[in-house]
MDAnalysis code that builds the backbone (N, CA, C; Angstrom):
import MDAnalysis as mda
import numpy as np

u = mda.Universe.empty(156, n_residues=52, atom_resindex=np.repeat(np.arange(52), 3), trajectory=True)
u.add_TopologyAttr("name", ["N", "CA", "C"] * 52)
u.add_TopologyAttr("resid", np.arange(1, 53))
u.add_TopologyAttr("resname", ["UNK", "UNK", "UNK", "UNK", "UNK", "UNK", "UNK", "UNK", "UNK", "UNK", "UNK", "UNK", "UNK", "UNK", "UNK", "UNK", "UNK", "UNK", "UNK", "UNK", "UNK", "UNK", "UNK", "UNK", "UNK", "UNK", "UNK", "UNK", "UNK", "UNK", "UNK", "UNK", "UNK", "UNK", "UNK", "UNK", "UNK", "UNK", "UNK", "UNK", "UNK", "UNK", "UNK", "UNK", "UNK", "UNK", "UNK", "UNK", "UNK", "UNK", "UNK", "UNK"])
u.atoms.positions = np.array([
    [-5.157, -37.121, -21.835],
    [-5.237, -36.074, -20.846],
    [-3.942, -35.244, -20.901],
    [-4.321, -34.253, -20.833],
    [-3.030, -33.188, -20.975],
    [-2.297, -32.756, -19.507],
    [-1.101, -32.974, -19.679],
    [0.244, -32.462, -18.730],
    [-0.149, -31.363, -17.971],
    [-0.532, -31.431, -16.643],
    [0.027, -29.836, -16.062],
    [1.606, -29.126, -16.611],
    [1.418, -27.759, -16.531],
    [2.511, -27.460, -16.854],
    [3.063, -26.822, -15.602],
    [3.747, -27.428, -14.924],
    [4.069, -26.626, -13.739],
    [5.333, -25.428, -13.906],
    [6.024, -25.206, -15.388],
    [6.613, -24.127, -15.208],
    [5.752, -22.737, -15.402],
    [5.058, -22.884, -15.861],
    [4.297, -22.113, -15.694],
    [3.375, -21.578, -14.962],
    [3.010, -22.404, -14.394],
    [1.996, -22.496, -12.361],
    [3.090, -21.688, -11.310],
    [4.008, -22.426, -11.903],
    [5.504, -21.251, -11.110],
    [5.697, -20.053, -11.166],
    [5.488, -19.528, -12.730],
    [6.041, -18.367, -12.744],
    [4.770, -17.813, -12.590],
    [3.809, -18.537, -12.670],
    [2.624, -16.934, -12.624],
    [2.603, -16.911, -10.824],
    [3.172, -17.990, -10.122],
    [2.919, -17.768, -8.581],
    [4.192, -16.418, -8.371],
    [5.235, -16.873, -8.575],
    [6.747, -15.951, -8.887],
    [6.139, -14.429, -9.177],
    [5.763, -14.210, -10.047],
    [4.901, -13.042, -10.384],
    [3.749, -12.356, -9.351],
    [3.172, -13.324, -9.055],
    [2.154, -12.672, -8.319],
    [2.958, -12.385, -7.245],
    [3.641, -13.219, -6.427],
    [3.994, -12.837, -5.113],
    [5.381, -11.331, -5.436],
    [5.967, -11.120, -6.264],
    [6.978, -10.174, -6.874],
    [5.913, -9.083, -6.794],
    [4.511, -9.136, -7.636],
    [3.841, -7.909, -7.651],
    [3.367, -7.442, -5.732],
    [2.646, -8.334, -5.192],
    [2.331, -8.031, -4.148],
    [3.403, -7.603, -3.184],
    [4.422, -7.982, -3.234],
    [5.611, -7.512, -2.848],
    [5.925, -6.158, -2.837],
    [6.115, -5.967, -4.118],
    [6.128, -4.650, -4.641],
    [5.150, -3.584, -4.252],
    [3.703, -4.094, -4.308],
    [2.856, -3.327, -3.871],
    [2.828, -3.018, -1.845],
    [3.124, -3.820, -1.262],
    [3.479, -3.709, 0.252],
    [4.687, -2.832, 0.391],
    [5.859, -2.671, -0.476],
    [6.998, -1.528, -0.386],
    [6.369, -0.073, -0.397],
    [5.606, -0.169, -1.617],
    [4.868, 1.125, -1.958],
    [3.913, 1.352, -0.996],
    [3.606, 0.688, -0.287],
    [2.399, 1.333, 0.902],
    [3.293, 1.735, 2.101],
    [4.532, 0.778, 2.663],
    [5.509, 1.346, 3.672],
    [6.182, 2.422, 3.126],
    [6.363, 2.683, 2.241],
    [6.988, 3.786, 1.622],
    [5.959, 5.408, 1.338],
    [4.980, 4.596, 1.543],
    [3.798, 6.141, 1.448],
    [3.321, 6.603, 2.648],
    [3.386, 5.630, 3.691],
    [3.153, 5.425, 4.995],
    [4.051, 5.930, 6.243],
    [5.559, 6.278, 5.288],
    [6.540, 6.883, 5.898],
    [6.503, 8.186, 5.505],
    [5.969, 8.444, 4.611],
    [5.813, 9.892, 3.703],
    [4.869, 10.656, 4.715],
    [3.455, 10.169, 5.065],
    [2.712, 10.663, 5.516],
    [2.811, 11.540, 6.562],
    [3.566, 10.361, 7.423],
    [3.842, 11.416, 8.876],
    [4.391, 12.505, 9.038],
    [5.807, 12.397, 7.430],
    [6.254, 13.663, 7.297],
    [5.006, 14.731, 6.774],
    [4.491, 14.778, 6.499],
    [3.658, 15.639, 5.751],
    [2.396, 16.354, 6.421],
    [2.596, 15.420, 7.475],
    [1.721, 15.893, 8.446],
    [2.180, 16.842, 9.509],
    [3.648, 16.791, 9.408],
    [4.111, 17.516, 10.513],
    [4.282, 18.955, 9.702],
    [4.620, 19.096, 8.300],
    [5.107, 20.224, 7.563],
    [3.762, 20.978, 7.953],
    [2.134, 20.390, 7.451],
    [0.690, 20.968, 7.186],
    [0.707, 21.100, 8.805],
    [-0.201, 23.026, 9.149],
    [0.040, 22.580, 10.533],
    [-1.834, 22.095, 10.219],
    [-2.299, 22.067, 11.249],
    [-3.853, 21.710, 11.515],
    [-4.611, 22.962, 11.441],
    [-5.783, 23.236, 10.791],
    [-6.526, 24.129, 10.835],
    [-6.879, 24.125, 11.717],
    [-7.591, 25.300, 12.829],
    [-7.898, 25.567, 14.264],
    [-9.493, 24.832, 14.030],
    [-9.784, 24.484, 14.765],
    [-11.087, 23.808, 15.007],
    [-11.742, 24.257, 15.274],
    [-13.589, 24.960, 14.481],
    [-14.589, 25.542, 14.985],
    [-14.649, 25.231, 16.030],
    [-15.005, 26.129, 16.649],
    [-15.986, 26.433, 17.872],
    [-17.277, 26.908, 18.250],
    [-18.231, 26.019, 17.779],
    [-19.239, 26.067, 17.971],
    [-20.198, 25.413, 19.358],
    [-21.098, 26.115, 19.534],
    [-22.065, 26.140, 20.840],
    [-22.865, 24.246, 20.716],
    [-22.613, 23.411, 21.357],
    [-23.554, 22.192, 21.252],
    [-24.860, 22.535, 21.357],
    [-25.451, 23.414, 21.654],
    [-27.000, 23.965, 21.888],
    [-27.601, 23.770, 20.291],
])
């Protein structure tokens, strides 16, 4: 029966959690962007149309 290899069970955990990491910076970081960007765009005026 063959050896787990646990350096390797390591690094692919090391990795994954480094990527997801990475990927949660990049969403707080786009997420801070937004609001600016929302304040620069003003809002298009909103039809006004009859509910009838």
């Amino acid at each position: 029966m063959a050896k787990p290899n646990y350096a390797f069970a390591k690094r692919q955990r090391d990795l994954a959690k480094k990527q997801k990491k990475e990927e949660k910076l990049k969403q707080k970081a786009e997420a801070q962007q937004r609001p600016a960007q929302a304040e620069e765009l003003p809002q298009p005026p909103a039809d006004k149309t009859p509910n009838e």
